[in-house]
N, CA, C and O atoms as a GROMACS GRO file, in nm:
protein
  356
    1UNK      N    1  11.550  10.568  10.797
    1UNK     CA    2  11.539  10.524  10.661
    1UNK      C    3  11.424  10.425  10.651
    1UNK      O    4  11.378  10.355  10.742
    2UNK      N    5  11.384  10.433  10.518
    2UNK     CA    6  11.229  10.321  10.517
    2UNK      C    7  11.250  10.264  10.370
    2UNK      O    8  11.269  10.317  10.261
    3UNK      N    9  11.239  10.132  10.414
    3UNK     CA   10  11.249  10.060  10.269
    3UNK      C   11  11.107  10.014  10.274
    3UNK      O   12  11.050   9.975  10.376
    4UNK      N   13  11.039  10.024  10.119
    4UNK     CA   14  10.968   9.960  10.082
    4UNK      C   15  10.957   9.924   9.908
    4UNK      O   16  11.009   9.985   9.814
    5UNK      N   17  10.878   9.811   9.906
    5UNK     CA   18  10.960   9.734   9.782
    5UNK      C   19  10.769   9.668   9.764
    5UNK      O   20  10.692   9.632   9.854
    6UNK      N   21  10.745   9.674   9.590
    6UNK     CA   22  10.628   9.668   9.581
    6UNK      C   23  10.631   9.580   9.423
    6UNK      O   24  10.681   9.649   9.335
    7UNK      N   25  10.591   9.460   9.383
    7UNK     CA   26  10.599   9.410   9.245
    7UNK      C   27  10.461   9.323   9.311
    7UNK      O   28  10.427   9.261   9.412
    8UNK      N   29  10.402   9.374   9.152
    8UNK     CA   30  10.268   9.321   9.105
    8UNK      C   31  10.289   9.202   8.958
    8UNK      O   32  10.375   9.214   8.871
    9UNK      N   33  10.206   9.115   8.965
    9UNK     CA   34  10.175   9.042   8.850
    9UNK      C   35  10.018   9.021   8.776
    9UNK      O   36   9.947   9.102   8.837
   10UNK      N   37   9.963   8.974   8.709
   10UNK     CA   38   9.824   8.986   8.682
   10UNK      C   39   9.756   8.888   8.821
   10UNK      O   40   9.650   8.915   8.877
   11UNK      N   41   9.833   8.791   8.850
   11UNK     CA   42   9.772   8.722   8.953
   11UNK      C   43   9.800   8.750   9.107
   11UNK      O   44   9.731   8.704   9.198
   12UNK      N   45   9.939   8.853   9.124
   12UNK     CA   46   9.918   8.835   9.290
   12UNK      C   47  10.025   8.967   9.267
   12UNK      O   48  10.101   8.998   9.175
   13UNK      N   49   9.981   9.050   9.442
   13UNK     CA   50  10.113   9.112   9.429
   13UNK      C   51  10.172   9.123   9.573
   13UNK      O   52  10.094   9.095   9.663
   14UNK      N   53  10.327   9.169   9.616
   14UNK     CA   54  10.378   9.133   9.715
   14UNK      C   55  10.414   9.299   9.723
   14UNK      O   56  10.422   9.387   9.637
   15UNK      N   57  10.431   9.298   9.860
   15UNK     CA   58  10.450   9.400   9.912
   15UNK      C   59  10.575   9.404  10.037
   15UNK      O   60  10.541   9.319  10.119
   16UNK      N   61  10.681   9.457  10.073
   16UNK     CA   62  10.745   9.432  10.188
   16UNK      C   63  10.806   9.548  10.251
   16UNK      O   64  10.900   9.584  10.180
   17UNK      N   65  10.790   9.640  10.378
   17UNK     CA   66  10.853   9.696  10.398
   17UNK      C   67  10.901   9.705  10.575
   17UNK      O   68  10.839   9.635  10.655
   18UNK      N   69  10.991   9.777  10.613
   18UNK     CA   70  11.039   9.781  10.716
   18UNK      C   71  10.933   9.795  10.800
   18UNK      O   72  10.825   9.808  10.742
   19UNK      N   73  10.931   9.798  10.977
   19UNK     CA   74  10.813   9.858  11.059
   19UNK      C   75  10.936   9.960  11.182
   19UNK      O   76  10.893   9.997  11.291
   20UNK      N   77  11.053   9.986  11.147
   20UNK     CA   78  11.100  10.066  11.294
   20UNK      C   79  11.059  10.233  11.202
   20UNK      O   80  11.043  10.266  11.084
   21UNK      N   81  11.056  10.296  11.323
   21UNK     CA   82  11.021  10.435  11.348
   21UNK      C   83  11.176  10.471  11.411
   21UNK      O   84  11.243  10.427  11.505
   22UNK      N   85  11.198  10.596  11.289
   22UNK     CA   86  11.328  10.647  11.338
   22UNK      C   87  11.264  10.811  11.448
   22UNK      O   88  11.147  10.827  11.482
   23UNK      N   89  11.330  10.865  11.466
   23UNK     CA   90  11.274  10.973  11.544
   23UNK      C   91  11.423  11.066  11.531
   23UNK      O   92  11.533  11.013  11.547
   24UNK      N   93  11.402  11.230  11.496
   24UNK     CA   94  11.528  11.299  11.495
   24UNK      C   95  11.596  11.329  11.596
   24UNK      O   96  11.702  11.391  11.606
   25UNK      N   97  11.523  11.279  11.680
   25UNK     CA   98  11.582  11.295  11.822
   25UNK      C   99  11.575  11.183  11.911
   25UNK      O  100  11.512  11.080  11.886
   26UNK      N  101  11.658  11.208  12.040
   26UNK     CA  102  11.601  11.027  12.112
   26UNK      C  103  11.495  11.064  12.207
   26UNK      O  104  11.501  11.184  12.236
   27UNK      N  105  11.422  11.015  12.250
   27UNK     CA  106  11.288  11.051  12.313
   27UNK      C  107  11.311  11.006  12.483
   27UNK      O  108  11.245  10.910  12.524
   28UNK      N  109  11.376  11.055  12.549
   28UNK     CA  110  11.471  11.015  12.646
   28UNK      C  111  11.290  10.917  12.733
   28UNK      O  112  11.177  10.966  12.734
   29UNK      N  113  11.320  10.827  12.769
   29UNK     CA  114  11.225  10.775  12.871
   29UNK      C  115  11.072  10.737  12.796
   29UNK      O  116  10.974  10.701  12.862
   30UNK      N  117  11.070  10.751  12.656
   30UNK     CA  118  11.002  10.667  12.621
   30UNK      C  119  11.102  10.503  12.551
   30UNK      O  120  11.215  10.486  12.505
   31UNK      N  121  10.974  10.404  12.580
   31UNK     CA  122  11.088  10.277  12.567
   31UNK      C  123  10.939  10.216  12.464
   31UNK      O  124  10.820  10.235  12.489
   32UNK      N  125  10.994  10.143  12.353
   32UNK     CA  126  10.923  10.088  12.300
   32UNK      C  127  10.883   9.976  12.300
   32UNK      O  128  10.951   9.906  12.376
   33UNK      N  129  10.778   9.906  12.237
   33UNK     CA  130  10.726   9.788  12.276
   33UNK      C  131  10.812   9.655  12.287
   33UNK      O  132  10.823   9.563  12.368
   34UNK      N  133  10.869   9.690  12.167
   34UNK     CA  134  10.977   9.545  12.091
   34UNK      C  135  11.073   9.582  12.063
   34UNK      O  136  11.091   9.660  11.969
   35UNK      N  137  11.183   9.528  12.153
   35UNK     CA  138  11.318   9.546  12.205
   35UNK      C  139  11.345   9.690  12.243
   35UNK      O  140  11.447   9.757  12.222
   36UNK      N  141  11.249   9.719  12.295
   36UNK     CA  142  11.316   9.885  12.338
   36UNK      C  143  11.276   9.988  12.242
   36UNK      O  144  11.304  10.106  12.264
   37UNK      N  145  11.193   9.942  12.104
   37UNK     CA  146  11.203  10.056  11.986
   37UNK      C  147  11.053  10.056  11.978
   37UNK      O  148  10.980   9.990  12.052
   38UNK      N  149  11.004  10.154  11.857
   38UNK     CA  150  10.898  10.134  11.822
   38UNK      C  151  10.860  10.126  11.673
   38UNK      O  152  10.920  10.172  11.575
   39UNK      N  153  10.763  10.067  11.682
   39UNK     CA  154  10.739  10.031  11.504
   39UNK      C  155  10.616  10.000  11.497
   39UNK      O  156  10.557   9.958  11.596
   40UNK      N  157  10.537  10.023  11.339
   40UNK     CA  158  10.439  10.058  11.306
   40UNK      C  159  10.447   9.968  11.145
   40UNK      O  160  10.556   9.943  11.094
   41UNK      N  161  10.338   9.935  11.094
   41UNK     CA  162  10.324   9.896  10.973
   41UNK      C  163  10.352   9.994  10.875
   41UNK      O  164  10.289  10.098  10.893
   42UNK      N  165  10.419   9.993  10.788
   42UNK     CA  166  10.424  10.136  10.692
   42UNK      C  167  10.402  10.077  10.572
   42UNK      O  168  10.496  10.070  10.492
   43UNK      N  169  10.284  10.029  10.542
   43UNK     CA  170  10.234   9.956  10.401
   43UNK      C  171  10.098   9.966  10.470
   43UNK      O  172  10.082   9.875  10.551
   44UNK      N  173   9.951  10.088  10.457
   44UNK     CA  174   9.859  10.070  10.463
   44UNK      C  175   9.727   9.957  10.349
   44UNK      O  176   9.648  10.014  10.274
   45UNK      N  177   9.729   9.856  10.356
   45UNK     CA  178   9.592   9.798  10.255
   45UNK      C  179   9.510   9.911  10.316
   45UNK      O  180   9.505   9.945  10.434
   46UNK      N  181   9.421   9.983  10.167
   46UNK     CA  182   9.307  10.047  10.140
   46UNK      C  183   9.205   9.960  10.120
   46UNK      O  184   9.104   9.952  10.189
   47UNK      N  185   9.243   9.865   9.982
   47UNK     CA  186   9.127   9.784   9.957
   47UNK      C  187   9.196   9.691   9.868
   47UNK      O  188   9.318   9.685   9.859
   48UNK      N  189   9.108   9.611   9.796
   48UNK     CA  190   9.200   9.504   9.697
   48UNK      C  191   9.266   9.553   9.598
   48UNK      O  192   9.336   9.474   9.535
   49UNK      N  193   9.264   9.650   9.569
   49UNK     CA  194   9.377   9.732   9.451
   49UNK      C  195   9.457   9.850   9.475
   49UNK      O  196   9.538   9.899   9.396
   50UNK      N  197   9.418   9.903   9.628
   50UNK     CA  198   9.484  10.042   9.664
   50UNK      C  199   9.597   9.968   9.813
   50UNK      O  200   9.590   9.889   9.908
   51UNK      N  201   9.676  10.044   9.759
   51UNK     CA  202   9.756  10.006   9.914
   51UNK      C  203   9.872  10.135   9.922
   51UNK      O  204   9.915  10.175   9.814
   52UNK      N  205   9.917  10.190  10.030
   52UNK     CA  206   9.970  10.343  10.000
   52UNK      C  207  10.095  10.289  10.133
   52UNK      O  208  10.061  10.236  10.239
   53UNK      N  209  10.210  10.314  10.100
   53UNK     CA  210  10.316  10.337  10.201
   53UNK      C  211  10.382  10.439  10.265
   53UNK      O  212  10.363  10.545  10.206
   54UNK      N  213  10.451  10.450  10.362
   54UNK     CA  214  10.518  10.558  10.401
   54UNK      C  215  10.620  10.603  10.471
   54UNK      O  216  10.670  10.540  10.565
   55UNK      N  217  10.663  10.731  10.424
   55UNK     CA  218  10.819  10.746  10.540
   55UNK      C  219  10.760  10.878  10.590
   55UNK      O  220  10.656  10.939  10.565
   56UNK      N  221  10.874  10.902  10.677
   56UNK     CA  222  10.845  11.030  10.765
   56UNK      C  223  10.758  11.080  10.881
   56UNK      O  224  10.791  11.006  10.974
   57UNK      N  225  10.694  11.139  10.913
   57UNK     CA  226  10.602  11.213  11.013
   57UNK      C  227  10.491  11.099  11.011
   57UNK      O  228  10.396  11.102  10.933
   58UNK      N  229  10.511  11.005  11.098
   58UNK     CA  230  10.372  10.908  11.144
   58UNK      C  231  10.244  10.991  11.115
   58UNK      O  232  10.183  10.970  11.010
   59UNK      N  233  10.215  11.054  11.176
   59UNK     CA  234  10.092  11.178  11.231
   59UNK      C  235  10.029  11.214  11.114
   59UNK      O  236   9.911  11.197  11.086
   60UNK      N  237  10.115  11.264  11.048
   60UNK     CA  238  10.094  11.319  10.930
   60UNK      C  239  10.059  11.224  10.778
   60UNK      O  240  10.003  11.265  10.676
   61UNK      N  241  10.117  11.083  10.809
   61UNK     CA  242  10.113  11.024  10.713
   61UNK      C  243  10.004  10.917  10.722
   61UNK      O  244   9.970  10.838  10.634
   62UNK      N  245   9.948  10.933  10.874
   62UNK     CA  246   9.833  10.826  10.907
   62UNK      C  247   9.681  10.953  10.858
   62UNK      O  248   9.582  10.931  10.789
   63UNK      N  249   9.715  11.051  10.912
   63UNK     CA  250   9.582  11.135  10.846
   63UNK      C  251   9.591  11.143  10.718
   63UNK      O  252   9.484  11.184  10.674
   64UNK      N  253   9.701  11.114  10.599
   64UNK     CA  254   9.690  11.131  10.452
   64UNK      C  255   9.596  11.019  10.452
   64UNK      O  256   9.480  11.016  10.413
   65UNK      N  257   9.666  10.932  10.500
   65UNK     CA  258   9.630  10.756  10.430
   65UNK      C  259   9.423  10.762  10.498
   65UNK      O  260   9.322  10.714  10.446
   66UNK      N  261   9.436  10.825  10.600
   66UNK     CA  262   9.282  10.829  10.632
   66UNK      C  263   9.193  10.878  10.532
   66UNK      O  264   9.112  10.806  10.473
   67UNK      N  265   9.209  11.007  10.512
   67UNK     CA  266   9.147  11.047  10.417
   67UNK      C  267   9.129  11.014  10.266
   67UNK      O  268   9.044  11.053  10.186
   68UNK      N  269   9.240  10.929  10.252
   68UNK     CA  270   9.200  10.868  10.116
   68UNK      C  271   9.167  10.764  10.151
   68UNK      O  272   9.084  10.736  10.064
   69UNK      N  273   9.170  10.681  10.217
   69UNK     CA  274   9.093  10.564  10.255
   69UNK      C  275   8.931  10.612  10.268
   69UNK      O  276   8.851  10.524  10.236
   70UNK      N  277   8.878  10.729  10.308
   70UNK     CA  278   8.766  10.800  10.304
   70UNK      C  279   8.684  10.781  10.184
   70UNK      O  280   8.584  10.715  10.156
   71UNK      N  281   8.800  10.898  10.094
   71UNK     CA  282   8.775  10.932   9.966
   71UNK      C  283   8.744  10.809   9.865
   71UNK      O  284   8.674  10.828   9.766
   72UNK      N  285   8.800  10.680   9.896
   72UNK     CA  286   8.837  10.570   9.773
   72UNK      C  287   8.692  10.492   9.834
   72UNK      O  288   8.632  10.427   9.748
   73UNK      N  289   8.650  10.493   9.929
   73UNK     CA  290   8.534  10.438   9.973
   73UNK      C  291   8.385  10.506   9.965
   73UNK      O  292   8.274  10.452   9.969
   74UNK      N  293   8.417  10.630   9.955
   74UNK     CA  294   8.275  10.665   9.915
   74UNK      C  295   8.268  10.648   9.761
   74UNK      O  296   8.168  10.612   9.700
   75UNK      N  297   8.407  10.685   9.699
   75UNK     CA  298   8.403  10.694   9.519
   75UNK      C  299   8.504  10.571   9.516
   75UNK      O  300   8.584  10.583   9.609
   76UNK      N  301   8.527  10.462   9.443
   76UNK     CA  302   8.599  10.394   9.457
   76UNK      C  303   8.665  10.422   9.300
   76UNK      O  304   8.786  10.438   9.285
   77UNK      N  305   8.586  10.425   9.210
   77UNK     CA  306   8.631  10.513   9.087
   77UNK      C  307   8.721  10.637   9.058
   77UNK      O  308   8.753  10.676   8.945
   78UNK      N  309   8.757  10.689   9.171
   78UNK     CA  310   8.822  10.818   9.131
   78UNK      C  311   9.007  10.740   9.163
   78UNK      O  312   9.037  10.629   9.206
   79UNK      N  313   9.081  10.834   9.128
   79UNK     CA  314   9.217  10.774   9.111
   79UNK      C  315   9.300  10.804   9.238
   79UNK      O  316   9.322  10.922   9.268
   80UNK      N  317   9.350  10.699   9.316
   80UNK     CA  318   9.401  10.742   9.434
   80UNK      C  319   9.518  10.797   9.417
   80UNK      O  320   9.551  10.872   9.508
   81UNK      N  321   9.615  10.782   9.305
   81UNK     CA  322   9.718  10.879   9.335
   81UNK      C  323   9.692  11.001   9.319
   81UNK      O  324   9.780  11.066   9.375
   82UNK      N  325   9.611  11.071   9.266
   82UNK     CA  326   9.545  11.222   9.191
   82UNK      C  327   9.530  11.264   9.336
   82UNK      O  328   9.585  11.366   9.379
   83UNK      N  329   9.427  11.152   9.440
   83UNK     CA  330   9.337  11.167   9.499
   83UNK      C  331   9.472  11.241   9.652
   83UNK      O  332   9.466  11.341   9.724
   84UNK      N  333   9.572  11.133   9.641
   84UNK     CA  334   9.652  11.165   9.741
   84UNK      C  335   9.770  11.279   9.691
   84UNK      O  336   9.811  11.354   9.780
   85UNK      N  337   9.825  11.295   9.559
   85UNK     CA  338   9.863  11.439   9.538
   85UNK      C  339   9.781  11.560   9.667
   85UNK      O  340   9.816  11.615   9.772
   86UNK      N  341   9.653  11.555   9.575
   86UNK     CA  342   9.567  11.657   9.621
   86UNK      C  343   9.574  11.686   9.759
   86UNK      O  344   9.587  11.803   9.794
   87UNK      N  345   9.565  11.573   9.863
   87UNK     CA  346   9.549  11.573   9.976
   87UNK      C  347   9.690  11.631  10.047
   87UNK      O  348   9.682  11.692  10.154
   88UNK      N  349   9.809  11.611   9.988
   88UNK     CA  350   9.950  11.611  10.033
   88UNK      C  351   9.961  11.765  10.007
   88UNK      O  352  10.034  11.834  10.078
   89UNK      N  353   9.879  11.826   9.892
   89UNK     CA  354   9.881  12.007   9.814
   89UNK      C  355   9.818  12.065   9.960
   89UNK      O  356   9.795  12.185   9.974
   0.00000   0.00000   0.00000
């Protein structure tokens, strides 16, 4: 399960979410860093107005967030949720 929790104001915004990595299976003999588990940031910052979170397939959700991190940097004008639909199609 992945909680993340996101409120903006005109002056600041907060962001908070979990970092464990569940896995559908147990991964017999891998041991993770901190306490035995493993975990990852799942709130990528893009830039000062883009920031993209995530559940599910690490792998899969670090190459979305790449490529729009790509996309928002060569065009910073175009709309990242459109931008990450597209990428997820």
């Amino acid at each position: 399960m992945t909680l993340v929790v996101g409120w903006a104001t005109p002056d600041i915004g907060f962001l908070v979410a979990d970092t464990l990595l569940s896995f559908p299976f147990e991964l017999k003999g891998h041991v993770g860093p901190v306490n035995g588990r493993f975990h990852t940031l799942k709130i990528q910052v893009l830039n000062p107005s883009v920031a993209v979170a995530f559940a599910g397939d690490t792998a899969v959700s670090c190459r979305l967030i790449r490529a729009l991190h790509t996309r928002i940097t060569a065009d910073p004008t175009i709309d990242p949720c459109a931008q990450l639909y597209h990428l997820i199609q």
